[in-house]
N, C-alpha and C positions, 0 to 999 in steps of 0.2 A: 674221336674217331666215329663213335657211334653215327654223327649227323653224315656222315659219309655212307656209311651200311644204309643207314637211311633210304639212300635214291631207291626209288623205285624198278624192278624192271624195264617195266615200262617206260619208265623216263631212260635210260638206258638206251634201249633198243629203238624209241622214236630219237634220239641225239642221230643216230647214226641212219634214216635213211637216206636213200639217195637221193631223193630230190631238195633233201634241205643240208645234208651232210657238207656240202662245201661250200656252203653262204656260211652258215655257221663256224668252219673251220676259218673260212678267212676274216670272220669279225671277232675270234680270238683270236688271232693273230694281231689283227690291228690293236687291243683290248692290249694286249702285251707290251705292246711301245708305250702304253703309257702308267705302267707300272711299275714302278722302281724299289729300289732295295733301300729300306730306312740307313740311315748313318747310326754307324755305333755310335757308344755312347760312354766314358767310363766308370767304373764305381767307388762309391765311396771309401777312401780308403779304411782299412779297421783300427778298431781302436787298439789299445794296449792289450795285449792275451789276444786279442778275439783270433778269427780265423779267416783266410781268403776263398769264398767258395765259386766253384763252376757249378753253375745249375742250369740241367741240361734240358732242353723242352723241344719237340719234335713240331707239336702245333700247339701253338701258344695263348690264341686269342681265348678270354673268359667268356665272350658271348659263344663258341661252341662248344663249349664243355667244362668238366671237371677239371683235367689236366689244365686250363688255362685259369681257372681261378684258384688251384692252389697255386701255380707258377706266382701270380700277382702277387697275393696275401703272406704268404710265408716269404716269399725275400722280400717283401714290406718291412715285418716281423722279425727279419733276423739281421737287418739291416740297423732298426732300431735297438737291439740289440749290443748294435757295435761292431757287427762283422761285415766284413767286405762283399759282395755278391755282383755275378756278373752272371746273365741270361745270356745264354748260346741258346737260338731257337730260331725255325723257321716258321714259314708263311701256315695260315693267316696269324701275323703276326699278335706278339702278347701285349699288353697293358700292362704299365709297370711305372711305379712309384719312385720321387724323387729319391735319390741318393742310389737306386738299382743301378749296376752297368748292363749295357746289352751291347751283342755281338750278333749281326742277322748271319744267320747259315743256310741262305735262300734254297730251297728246294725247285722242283718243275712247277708247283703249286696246278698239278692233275686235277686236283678236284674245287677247285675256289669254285664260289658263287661268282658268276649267273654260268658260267658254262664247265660244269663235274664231267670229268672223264674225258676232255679237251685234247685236243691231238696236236703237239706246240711246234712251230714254226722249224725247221731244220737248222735255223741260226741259233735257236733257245737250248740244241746240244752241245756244250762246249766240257763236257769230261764224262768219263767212265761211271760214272752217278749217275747222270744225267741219262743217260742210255743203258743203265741198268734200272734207273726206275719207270721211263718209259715201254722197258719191254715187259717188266715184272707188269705193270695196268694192261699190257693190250694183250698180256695175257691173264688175264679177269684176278690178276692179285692186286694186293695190295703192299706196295714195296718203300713205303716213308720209313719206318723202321729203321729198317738197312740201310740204306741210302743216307739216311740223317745220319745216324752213329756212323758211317766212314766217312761223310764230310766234318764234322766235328771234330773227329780222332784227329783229321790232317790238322785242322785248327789248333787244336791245344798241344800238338807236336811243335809246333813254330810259335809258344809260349812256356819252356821248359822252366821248371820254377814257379812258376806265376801264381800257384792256386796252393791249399793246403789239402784238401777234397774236393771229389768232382761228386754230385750228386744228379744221378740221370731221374726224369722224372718220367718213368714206366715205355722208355724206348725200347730198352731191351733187347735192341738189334745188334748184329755180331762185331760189329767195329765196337761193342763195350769192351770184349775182352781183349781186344787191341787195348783198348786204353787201358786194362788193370797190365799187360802185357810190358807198356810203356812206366810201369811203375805209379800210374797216378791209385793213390787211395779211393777207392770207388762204391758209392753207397746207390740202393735205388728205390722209387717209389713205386711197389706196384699196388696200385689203386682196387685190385681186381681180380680176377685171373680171364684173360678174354676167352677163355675156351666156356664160359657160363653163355657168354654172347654165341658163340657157335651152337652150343646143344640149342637154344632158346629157340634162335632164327633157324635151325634145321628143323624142329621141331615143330613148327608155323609156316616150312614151307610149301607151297600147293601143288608145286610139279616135280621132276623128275631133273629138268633142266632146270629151275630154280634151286633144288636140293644142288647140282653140282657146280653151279656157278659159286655158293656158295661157301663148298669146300673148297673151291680154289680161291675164293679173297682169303678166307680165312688161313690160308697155307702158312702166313709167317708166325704162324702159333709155334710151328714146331722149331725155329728158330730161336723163340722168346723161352722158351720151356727151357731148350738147351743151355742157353744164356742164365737163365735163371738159378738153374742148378750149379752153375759156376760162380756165380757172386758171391761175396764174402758178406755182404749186409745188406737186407730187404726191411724195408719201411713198408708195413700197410696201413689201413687206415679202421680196423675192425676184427676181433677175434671171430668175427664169422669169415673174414677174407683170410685170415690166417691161417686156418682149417682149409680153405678151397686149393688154395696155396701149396701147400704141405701136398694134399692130396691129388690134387688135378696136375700138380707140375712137377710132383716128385721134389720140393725143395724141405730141405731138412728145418724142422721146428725152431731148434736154438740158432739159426742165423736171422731170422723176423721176430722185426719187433714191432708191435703195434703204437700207433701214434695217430690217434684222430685227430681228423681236421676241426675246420674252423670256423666260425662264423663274425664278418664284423659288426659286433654287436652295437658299436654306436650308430651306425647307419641300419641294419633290422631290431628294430625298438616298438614300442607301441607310436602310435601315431597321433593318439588324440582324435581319431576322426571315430562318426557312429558307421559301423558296419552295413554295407546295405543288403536289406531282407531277399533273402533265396541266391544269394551268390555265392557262391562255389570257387576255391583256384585251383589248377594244376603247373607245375613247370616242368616241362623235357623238352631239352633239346634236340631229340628228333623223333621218327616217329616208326623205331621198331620195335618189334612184339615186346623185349622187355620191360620197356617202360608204361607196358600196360595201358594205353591211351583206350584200346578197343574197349576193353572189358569197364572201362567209367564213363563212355559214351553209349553204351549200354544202360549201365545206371541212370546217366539221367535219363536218359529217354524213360525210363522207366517209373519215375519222380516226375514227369512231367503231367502226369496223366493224375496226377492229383494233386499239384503245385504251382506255382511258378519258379522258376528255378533257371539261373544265367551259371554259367561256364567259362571262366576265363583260363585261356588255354597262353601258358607264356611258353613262346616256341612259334616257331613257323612249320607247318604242317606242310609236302611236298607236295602242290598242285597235283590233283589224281591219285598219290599214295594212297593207303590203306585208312589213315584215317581222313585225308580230305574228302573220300568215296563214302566210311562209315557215316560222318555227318552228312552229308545227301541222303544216303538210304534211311538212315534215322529220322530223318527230318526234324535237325536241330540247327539248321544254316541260322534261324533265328534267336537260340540259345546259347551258343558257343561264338565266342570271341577271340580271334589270337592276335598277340603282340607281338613282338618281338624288337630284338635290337636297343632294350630303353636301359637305362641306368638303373645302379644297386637302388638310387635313392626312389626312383618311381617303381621299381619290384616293389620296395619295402611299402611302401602306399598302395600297390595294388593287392598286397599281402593284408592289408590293415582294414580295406576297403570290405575282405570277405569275412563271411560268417565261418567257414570250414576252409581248410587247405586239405588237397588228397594228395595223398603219392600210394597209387594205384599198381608200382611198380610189380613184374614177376619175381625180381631179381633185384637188389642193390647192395654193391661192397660196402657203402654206405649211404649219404642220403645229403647233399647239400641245401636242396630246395626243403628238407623237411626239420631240419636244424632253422633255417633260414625261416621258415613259418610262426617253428618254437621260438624263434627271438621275438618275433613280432607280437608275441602272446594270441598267436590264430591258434586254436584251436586244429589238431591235425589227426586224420584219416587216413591209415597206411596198411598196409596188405603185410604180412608175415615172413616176405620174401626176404631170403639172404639176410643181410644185417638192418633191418627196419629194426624190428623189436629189439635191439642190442641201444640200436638211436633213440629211438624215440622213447621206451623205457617201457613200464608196464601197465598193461590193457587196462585203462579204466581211470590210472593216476596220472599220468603226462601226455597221453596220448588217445586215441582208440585203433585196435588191430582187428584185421579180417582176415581171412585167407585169401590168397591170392588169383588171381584170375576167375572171381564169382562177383559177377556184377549184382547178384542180387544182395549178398554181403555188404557190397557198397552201397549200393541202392537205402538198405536199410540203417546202416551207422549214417549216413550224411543225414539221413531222416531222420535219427534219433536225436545228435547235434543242431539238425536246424529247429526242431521242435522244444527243444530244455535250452534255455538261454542261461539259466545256472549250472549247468552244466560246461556249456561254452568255455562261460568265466572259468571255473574253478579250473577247466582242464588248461584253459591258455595260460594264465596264472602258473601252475605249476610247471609246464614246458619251459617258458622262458626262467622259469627258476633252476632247472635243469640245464640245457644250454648254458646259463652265467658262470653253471659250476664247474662245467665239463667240455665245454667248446667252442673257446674263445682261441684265435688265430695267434695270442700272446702262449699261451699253452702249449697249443703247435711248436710253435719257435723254441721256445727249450726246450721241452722233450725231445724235437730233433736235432738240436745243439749236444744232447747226454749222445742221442749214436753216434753224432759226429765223431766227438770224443772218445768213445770207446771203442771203436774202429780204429782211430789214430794211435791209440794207447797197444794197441794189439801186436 
C-alpha cells in the first residue's frame, strides 16, 4: 500500500485538470479492454495430516511491497511442507510458485500503474463492491480493504468445507469478521500497525489541505483497529510490531504471536563478484517520509564533497515527488541510480555489486531489504527506527545503527564502512551468519504451521 500513499499531490491534482482530464479518462478506458482477469488455478492437494489453507491477499504483487513477497515465499514454504494452499488475491496480481492454487478476486484496480486514481468506465461497475470502492476513492479514501474482504467472504461462502483455515494476510477489512461469522477459523498477518504510517505522513506534511487529505485516506484505520480487536489470532513479524499492536490498536498481548519473515537465502548469497569502490544500495518501494529516502540523499550529498560515491536506489521514485525534486535540488541526477521491476536474482547482484547497503528507514515493523543485504554478506547501515535493531541485531557485531532521520549519522557510518574494508568483511560475515540462523522462509513456514495448529486445537 505504501507505493499508493506514495503519489504525490501533485500528481493527484495535475491527473485531474480539465484540459487533460478526459483524454486521459478515455485512454483508461481503452487500457481496460485489454486487461483481463488471470485464470485460476488449483492447489496442490495435501499430503497426509497436513492442512488446506485460504490465504488471503488484497494486493499481491512482490514488486510493490512486503505483503506480496511474503504472499509468494510462505505458500512456497508451506506448500513444500505438504500443505494444500490456495491465494484468494487481487490486482496487481501476486507471483506464485508451482504447486500454489490461485483464485483472482479482481478489484476496480484504482490505482494500477500508469494511470493511480483512474475514473473506470460505467460498464467496469457491475456490484455493490464495485461502487462502494469507487465512491470510498473519490472521496480521497482508500477503500481495497473492505472491498476485498466482502468479495472474498462471497467467494469462500460458495466453497463450504474446502479450507481448514483461512489466513488473511493484513486486510483487515470488515467482511473478516463475516468470515469468522461464517465459522471459517481465522488467522491474520498484521505486518505493522498502519497508524505508524499515518503519525509519520501527518507529521511531514506541509499544508493544511495535505494534513486533511490525509486523514481521509487514512480513514480505514479505524475499521482495521476494530477488526483487529475481534480476531482470535494475529501473526506479526517483530516484538517491536507486537508492542505497536497491543498499544496503537488496543489488541490484547496473548492473542500475537511473533513469527519473522524470511529471506531466500539460496538466491541472496554472496555472489563472487569484487564490490565496486563508493557504491552504496538502498530499496523502497516508494517514496514516503517513512522510508527515510530524504534524510540519505542528504548524506550523500554530503559524502560527495569529499569522495566519489554512486547511489543505487532499487525503487522507482514518482516523477516530481519528494524525492525526484530532492535529487535535482541536491544535484545528485549524476550519483543516484534507480531500477526497478528486475528479479530476486539481479537484486542479489546489485546487492553484491555494493560496498554498504542502507535502510535509512524512520520506521520499520521489520526490514526485508535489510535481511536481504545480511544474506548477501553487504555489510548494512540502518537507523534505530521500529524494529531495525531487533533485525539487524547489535551496533557494531552484525550491523551498524544511527538514529533515525540524521543524515549527518548516515553521512558518517557509510564513511566509516567505505573507509575499513575489515570492517566491511567482518560485519557482512557475521550478518549473513545471522540471517542463516534466524530468517530463512523454511522457519517462517513452521512456526506458522505451530499457530495454525493452536488456533485449530482451541
Amino acid at each position: 500500500m505504501a507505493e499508493i500513499i506514495g503519489s504525490s499531490e501533485t500528481e493527484r491534482h495535475r491527473s485531474w485538470r480539465p484540459e487533460v482530464a478526459w483524454q486521459r479518462v478515455r485512454a483508461s478506458w481503452e487500457r481496460s479492454k485489454h486487461l483481463g482477469v488471470p485464470p485460476a488455478r488449483p492447489a496442490r492437494p495435501p499430503e497426509p495430516g497436513c492442512l488446506r489453507i485460504a490465504f488471503l491477499t488484497y494486493r499481491g504483487n512482490p514488486r510493490c511491497g512486503g505483503q506480496g513477497v511474503y504472499t509468494r515465499h510462505l505458500s512456497r514454504e508451506l506448500v513444500a511442507l505438504g500443505h494444500s494452499v490456495e491465494v484468494f488475491a487481487g490486482q496487481p496480481w501476486p507471483e506464485l510458485d508451482e504447486g500454489v492454487g490461485f483464485t483472482p478476486v479482481p478489484s476496480l484496480d484504482l490505482y494500477r500503474d500508469p494511470d493511480p486514481f483512474r475514473l473506470p468506465h460505467p460498464r467496469e461497475i457491475r456490484s455493490v463492491e464495485d461502487a462502494l470502492e469507487l465512491a470510498i476513492m473519490l472521496s480521497a479514501g482508500f477503500g481495497e480493504p473492505r472491498t476485498f474482504s466482502r468479495r472474498v467472504r462471497a467467494v469462500l461462502q460458495r466453497r463450504p468445507g474446502a479450507f481448514d483455515i483461512v489466513h488473511d494476510n493484513q486486510c483487515l477489512g470488515s467482511g473478516m469478521l463475516g468470515i469468522l461469522k461464517d465459522g471459517w477459523p481465522l488467522l491474520t498477518t498484521l505486518h505493522h500497525p498502519i497508524t505508524v504510517d499515518r503519525q509519520l505522513a501527518l507529521a511531514h506534511a506541509t499544508s493544511l489541505w495535505q494534513r486533511f487529505t490525509l486523514r481521509r485516506w487514512f480513514g480505514f484505520l479505524h475499521m482495521q483497529a476494530r477488526v483487529a480487536r475481534r480476531l482470535p489470532a494475529i501473526i506479526t513479524v517483530s516484538e517491536s510490531s507486537k508492542s505497536d499492536i497491543a498499544s496503537q490498536l488496543l489488541v490484547k498481548s496473548d492473542r500475537i504471536t511473533v513469527v519473522p519473515v524470511g529471506v531466500d537465502h539460496t538466491v541472496f548469497r554472496p555472489q563472487g563478484v569484487r564490490p565496486i569502490p563508493g557504491r552504496i544500495i538502498v530499496t523502497s518501494s516508494s517514496d514516503v517520509p517513512m522510508k527515510g529516502l530524504l534524510p540519505l540523499l542528504e548524506a550523500v550529498a554530503k559524502l560527495r564533497v569529499e569522495r566519489g560515491i554512486e547511489l543505487i536506489v532499487v525503487g522507482q521514485p514518482r516523477p516530481g515527488g519528494r524525492v525526484d525534486r530532492a535529487i535535482r535540488e541536491l544535484d545528485l541526477a549524476h550519483a543516484v541510480r534507480c531500477v526497478h521491476g528486475i528479479s530476486d536474482e539481479a537484486l542479489a547482484r546489485l546487492y553484491a555489486e555494493a560496498e554498504v547497503a542502507v535502510v535509512p528507514s524512520l520506521y520499520e515493523g521489520f526490514s526485508l531489504p535489510a535481511i536481504e543485504a545480511m544474506a548477501c554478506g553487504v555489510p548494512v547501515v540502518a537507523t534505530t527506527g521500529g524494529a531495525l535493531p531487533e533485525v539487524v541485531g547489535k551496533d557494531g557485531e552484525t550491523g551498524v545503527l544511527v538514529p533515525p532521520d540524521d543524515p549527518g549519522a548516515l553521512a558518517h557510518a557509510i564513511a566509516r564502512l567505505l573507509d575499513d574494508p575489515t570492517l566491511r568483511a567482518r560485519l557482512g560475515d557475521a550478518g549473513r551468519r545471522r540471517v542463516l540462523r534466524r530468517y530463512t522462509w523454511g522457519v517462517t513456514a513452521r512456526q506458522t504451521v505451530e499457530c495454525y495448529r493452536a488456533l485449530l486445537s482451541c
